[in-house]
C-alpha positions in Angstrom: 161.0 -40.3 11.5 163.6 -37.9 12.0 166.0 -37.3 15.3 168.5 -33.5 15.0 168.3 -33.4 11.7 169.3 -37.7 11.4 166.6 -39.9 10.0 165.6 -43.0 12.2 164.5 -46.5 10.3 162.3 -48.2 12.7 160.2 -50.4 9.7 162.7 -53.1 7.8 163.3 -52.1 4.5 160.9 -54.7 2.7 157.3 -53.0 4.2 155.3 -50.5 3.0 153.5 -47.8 4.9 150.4 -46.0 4.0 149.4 -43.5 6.2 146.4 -41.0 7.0 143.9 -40.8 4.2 145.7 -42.2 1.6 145.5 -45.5 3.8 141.5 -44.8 4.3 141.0 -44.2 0.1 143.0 -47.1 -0.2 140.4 -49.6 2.0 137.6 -47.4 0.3 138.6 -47.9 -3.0 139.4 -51.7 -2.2 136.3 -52.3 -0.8 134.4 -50.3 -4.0 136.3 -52.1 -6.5 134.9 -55.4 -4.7 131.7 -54.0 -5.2 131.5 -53.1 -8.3 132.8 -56.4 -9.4 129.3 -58.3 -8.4 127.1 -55.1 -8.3 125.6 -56.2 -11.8 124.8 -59.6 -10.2 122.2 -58.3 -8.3 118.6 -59.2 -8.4 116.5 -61.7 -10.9 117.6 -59.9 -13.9 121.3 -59.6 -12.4 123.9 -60.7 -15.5 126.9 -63.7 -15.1 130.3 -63.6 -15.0 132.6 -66.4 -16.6 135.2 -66.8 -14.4 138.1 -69.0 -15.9 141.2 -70.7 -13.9 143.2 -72.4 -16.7 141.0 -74.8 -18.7 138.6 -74.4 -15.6 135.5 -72.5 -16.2 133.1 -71.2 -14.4 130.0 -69.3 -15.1 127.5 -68.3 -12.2 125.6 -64.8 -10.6 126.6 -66.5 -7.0 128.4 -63.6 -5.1 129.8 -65.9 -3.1 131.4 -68.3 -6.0 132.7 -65.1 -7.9 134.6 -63.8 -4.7 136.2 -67.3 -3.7 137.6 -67.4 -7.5 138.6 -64.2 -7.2 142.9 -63.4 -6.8 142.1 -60.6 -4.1 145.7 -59.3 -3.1 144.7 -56.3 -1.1 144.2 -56.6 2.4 140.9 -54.5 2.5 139.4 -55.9 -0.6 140.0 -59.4 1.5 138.3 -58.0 4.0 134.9 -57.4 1.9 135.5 -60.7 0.5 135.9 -62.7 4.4 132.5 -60.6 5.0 130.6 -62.4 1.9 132.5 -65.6 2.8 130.8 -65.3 6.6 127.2 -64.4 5.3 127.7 -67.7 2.4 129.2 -70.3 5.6 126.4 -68.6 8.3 122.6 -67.7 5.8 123.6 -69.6 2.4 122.7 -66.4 0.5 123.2 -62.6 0.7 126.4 -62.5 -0.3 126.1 -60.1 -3.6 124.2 -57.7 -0.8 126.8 -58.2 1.9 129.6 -57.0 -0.7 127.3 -54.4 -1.8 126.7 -53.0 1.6 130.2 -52.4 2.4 131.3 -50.9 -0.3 128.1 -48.6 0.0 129.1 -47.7 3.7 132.5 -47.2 2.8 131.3 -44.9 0.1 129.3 -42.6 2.2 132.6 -42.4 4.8 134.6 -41.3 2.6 132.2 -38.3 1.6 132.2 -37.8 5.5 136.0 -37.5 5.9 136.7 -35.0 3.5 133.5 -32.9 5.1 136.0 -33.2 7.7 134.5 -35.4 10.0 136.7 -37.8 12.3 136.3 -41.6 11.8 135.9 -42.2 15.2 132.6 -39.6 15.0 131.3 -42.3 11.9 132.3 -45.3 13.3 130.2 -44.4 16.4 127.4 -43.4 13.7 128.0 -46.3 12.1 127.4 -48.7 14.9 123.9 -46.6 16.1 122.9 -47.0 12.4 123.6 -50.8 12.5 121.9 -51.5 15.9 118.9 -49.7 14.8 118.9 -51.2 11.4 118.5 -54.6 13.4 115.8 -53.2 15.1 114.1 -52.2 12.6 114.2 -55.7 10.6 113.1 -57.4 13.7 110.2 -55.1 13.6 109.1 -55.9 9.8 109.8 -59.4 10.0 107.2 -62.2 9.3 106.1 -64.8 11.4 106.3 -68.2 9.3 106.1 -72.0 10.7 107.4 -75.6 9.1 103.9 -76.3 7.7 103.2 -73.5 5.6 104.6 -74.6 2.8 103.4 -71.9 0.5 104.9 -69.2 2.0 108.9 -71.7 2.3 108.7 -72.4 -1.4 108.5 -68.5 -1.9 111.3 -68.1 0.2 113.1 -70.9 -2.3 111.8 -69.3 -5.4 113.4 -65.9 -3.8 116.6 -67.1 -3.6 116.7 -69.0 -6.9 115.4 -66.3 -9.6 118.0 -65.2 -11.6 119.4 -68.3 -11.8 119.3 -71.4 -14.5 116.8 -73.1 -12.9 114.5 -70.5 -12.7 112.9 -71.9 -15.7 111.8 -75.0 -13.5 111.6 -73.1 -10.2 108.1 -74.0 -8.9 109.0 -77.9 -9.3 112.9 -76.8 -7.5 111.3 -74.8 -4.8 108.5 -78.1 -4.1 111.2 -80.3 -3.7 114.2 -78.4 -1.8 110.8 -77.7 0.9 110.3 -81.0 1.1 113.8 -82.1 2.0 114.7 -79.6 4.2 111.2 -80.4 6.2 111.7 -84.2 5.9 114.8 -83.9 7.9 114.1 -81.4 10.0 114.5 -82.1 13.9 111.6 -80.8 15.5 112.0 -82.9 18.9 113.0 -80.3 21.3 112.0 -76.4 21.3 113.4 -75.5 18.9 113.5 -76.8 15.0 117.4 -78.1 14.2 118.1 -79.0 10.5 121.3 -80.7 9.7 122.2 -79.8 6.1 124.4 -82.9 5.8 121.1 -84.6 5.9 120.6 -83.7 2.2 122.7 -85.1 -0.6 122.8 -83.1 -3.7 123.8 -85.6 -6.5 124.5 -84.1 -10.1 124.3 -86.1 -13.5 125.4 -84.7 -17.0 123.2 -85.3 -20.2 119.5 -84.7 -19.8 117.8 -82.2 -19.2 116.8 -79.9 -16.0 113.1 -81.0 -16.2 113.9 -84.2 -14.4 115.4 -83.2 -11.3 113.7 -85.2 -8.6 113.6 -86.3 -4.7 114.5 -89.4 -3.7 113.5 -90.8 0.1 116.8 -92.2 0.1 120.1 -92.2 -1.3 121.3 -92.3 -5.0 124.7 -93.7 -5.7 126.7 -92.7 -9.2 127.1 -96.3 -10.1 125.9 -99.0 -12.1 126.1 -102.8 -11.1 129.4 -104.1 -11.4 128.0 -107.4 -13.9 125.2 -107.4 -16.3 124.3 -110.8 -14.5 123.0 -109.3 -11.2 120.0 -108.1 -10.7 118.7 -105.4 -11.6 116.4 -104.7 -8.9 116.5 -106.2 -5.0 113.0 -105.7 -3.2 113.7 -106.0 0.8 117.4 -104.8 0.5 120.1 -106.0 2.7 123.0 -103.9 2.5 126.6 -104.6 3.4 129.5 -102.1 3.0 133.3 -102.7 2.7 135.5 -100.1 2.7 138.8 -102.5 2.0 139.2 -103.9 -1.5 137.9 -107.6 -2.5 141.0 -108.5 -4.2 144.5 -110.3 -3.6 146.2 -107.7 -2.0 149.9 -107.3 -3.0 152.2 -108.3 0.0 154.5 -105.4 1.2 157.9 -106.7 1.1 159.2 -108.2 -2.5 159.6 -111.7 -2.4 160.6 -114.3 -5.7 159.0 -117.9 -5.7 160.7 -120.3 -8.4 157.8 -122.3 -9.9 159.4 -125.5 -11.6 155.9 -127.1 -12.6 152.8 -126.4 -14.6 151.4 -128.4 -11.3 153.0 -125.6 -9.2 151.3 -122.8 -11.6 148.0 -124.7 -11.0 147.9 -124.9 -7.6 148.9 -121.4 -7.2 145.7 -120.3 -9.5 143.4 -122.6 -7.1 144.7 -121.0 -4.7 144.1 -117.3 -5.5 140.3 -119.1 -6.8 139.7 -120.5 -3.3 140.9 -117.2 -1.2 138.5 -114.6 -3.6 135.8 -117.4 -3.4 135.8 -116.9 0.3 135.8 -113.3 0.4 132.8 -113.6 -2.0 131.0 -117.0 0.4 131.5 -114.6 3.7 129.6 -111.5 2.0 126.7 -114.2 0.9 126.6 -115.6 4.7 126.6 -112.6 6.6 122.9 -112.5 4.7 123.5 -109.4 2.5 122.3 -109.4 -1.2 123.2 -105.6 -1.8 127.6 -104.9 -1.4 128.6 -101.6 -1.1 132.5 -101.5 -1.6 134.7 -98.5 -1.3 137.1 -99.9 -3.3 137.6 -102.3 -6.5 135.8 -105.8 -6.3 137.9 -109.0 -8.5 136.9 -110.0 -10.7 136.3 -113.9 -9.4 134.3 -112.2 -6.5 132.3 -110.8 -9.0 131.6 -113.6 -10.6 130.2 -115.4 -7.0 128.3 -112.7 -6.2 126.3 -112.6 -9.4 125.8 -116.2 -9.0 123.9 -115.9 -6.0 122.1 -113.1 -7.0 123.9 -109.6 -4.8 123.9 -106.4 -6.1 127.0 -105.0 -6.0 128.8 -101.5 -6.7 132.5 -100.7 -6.6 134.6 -97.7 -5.9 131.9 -95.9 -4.1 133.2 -92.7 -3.3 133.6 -92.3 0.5 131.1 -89.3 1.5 128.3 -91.0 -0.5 129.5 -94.4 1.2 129.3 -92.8 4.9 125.5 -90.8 3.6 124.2 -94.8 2.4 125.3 -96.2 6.1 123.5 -92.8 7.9 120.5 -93.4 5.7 120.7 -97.5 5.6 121.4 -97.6 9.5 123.7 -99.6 8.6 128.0 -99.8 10.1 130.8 -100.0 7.1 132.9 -102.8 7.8 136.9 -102.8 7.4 137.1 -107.0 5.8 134.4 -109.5 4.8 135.0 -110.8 8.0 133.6 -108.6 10.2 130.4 -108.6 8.5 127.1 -109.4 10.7 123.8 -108.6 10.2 124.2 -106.0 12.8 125.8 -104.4 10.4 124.1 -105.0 7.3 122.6 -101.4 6.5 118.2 -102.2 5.2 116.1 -100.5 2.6 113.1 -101.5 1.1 113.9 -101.1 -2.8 117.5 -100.9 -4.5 117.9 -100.6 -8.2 119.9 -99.3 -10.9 118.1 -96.8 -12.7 116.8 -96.7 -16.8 119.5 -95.9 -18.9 121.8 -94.3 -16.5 125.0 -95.1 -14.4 122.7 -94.9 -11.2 121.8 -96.4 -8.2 118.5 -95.8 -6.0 118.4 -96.7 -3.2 115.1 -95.9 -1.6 112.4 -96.6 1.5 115.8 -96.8 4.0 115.0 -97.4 7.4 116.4 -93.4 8.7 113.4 -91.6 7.2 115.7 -88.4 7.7 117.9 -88.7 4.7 117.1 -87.6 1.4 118.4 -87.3 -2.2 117.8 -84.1 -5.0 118.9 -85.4 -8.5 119.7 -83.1 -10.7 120.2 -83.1 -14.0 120.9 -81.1 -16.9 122.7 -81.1 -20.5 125.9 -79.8 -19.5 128.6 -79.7 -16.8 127.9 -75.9 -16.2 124.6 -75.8 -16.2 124.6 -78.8 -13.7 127.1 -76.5 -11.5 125.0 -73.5 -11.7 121.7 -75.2 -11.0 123.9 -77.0 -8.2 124.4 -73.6 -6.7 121.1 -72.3 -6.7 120.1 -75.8 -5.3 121.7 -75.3 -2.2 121.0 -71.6 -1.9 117.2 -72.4 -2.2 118.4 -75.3 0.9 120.0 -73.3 2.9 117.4 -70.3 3.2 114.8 -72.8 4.3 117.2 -74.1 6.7 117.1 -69.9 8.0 113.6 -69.5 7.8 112.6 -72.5 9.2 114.7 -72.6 12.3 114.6 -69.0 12.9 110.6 -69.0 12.2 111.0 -65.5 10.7 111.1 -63.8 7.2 111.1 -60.5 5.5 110.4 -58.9 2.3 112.7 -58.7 -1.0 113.1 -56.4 -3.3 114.3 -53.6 -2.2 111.0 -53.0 0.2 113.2 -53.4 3.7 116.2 -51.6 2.3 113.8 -48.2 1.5 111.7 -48.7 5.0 115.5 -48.9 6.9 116.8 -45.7 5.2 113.8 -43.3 5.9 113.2 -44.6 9.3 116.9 -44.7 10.5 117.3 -41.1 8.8 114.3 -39.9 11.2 115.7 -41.4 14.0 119.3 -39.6 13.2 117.4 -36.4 13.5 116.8 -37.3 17.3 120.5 -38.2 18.2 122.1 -34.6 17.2 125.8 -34.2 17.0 128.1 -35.3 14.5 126.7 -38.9 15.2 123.9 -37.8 13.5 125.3 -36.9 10.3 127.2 -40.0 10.4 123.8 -42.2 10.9 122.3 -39.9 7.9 124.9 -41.2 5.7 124.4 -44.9 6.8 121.0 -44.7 5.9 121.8 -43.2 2.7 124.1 -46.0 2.1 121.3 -48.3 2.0 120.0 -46.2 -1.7 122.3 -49.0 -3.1 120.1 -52.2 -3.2 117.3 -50.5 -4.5 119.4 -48.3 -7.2 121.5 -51.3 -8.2 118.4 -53.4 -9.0 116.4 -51.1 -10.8 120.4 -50.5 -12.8 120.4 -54.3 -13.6 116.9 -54.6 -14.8 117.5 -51.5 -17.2 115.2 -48.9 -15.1 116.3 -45.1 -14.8 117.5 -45.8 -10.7 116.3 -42.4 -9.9 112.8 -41.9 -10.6 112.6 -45.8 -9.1 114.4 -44.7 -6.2 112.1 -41.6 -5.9 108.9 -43.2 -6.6 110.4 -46.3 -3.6 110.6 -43.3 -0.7 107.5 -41.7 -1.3 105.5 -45.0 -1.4 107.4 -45.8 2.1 106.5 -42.0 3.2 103.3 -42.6 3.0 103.3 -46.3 4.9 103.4 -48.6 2.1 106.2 -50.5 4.2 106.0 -53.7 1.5 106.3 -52.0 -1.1 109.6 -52.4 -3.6 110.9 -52.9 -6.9 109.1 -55.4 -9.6 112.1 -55.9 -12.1 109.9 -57.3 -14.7 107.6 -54.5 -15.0 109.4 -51.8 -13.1 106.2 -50.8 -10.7 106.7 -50.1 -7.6 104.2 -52.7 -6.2 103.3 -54.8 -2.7 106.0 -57.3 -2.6 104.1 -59.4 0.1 101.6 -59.5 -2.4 103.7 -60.7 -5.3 105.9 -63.3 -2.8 109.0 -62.0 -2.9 110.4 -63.2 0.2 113.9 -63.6 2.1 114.5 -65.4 5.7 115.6 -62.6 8.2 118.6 -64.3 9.1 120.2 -63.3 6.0 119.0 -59.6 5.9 120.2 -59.2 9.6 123.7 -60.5 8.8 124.8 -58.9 5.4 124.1 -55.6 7.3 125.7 -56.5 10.5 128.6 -57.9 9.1 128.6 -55.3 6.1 128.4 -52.4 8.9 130.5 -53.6 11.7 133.8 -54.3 8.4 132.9 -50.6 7.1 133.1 -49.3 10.9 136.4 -51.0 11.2 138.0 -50.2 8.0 137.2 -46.2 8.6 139.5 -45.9 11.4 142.4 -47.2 10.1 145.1 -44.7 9.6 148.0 -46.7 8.6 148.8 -49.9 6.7 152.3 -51.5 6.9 152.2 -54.1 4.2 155.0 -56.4 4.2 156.6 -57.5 0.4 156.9 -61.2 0.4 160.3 -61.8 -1.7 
């Protein structure tokens, strides 16, 4: 700034300022750099990216995985990234299209500025766009309810293909329908699933064939001695979250022992203290021990004499899922054990071969167990991943009751029809709604790209099947024919269209009308 002819500092010297449209091509760029980083995700033919962190390694096609591992530095690149991180904590999935969407937006703006067109003219373009978009989805979208299971496990399969486990995704899609409707809530209006209601345990070295639902909980430990049994019928399960040990005492103290009699009694002593830790778990009536911490050995020994199951360092959020499942209360000491608290299944048993526990037939019906398996630690991950996707788009399309239809088919129908409806609004509003729509090109470009389709003539023969009312129809990236893609299955829950475009919009309509950055440099 400058005052007769004397230049004022008003900023300290350690920020930088970016002004006018260098500021707006730096968000733009940002935000396409983002982009462009998960673009080739897209779709069931999408490729991986191996993300590595020091000996840490990742591979996965989850948007939302790749961004959270991403360093992102700039603050409109974190932007995009806090969009995707919204759509993964609100929908479970949409995350690649969310990113996609605002770079696509951001895109088209830029075109629009150096036409000469104010950002506040697009923003205001921007938001028509958006709240006609939403109209426009509520419009297409499908009726579905809990019980029709068909249409849910299409939904699952949606959201899975292009993953690992798309090799086993009919038997995947079965069982994630299952859990999510065995604990759904459907006492009051409305449906309510509680995703904590589901545990997802993961075990290395066989292969992904055998994942499997358990009516109960599965614990990743054996039996603490060969000598107990290896199966309880009519369970009665008790859970200690202190350990079953002598305890060190907390100030040092020396005793001089001048006697082997001394030595003696002291060892009877120690005998007699971990015999009554292990005579108070037998009383209270339990023959199943959960402990959350180690178990001595002496106790051990008691407890396999009279015949209780018992598991050790049971990690805490599987310990508090067994007493939510078990009904049962964990218990600071031995001591405090009643059989009020005792948790009750009908079956516990450690499982062929494996460092497992099942525990199943527990008296809350509404907790559940998906085993997964597979032959290595990043396959288990990835398969993980697409494990709770599959979950959480059921959890949307059963609570919300609504769905709409993939690839591509909604993304072609919103462009033609929200370009029509620009043509009524007039102004340079309108020109800015033509561009939002034409932002919208990018889902169905990007996964005919990925699939290895010339994007024009699919983008080309998409609008004219549209034009002439074929509102289903989209993409088939096996075949590349533009088909009915109610009639092949392809389906997402609404939930997650509406947000990656709300979000997507609302971030691009923000990130337009900023004019200047001051970026502060951290010493």
């Amino acid at each position: 700034m400058q005052s007769s002819g004397q230049p004022v500092i008003i900023l300290r010297q350690n920020v930088e300022q970016t002004r006018g449209f260098e500021a707006q091509r730096s968000n733009i760029l940002a935000a396409k750099a983002i982009m462009e980083a998960v673009r080739t995700t897209l779709g069931p033919r999408g490729m991986d990216k191996m993300l590595v962190a020091g000996d840490d390694i990742t591979i996965t096609n989850d948007g939302a995985t790749i961004l959270s591992e991403l360093s992102v530095q700039h603050p409109g690149a974190k932007m995009v990234v806090e969009v995707a991180t919204a759509q993964d904590d609100e929908c479970g999935d949409g995350t690649t299209t969310a990113a996609i969407m605002v770079g696509s937006f951001l895109d088209q703006a830029e075109r629009l500025i150096k036409m000469g067109i104010h950002p506040t003219n697009i923003s205001k373009g921007y938001s028509l766009g958006m709240r006609k978009a939403l109209e426009i989805i509520d419009e297409l979208s499908i009726t579905v309810t809990p019980d029709d299971k068909e249409t849910l496990q299409k939904i699952a399969t949606t959201a899975m293909l292009g993953k690992t486990i798309e090799a086993i995704r009919e038997k995947a899609s079965a069982i994630v329908v299952d859990a999510v409707g065995t604990v759904a809530d459907r006492s009051g209006e409305r449906i309510v699933i509680d995703e904590d209601d589901i545990l997802v345990k993961t075990q290395k070295g066989d292969t992904i064939d055998n994942i499997e639902l358990v009516h109960g909980v599965i614990i990743g430990k054996a039996r603490v001695d060969e000598q107990m049994p290896k199966i309880v019928n009519g369970a009665k399960v008790a859970m200690i979250s202190s350990p079953l040990e002598i305890t060190k005492t907390q100030t040092k103290s020396k005793i001089k022992i001048s006697s082997s009699e001394q030595v003696a009694a002291f060892g009877d002593a120690e005998r007699a203290s971990l015999k009554k830790i292990a005579d108070q778990i037998i009383a209270s009536g339990a023959n199943v021990l959960l402990c959350q911490k180690g178990i001595a050995d002496a106790v051990q020994f008691y407890l396999a004499k009279a015949g209780v199951y018992s598991l050790e360092d049971v990690p805490e959020k599987e310990m508090k899922y067994a007493a939510k499942a078990l009904c049962g209360e964990i218990v600071n000491k031995p001591e405090d054990l009643t059989v009020e608290t005792l948790g009750t299944a009908e079956q516990v048993e450690q499982m062929d071969g494996e460092d497992l526990t099942k525990i199943s037939g527990c008296e809350n019906a509404k907790a559940v167990t998906i085993l997964i398996r597979g032959s290595t630690q990043y396959v288990v991950d990835e398969i993980d991943r697409a494990i709770n996707d599959a979950k959480r788009v059921i959890q949307d399309a059963m609570e919300d009751g609504k769905y709409t239809i993939g690839g591509g088919a909604v993304e072609t129908e919103l462009l033609i029809r929200i370009r029509d409806y620009a043509a009524t609004i007039g102004g340079r509003e309108q020109i800015a709604m033509e561009a939002f729509a034409q932002a919208f090109e990018i889902i169905p470009i990007t996964l005919a790209e990925n699939s290895g389709y010339n994007p024009i003539d699919k983008l080309v023969a998409l609008k004219k099947a549209h034009s002439e009312g074929q509102k289903n129809a989209g993409l088939n990236v096996y075949t590349g024919a533009v088909v009915d893609m109610a009639a092949e299955g392809v389906f997402e829950p609404m939930r997650v269209k509406r947000q990656a475009i709300q979000s997507a919009a609302e971030t691009a309509a923000l990130l337009i009308r900023v004019d200047d950055m001051m970026v502060t440099q951290s010493h």
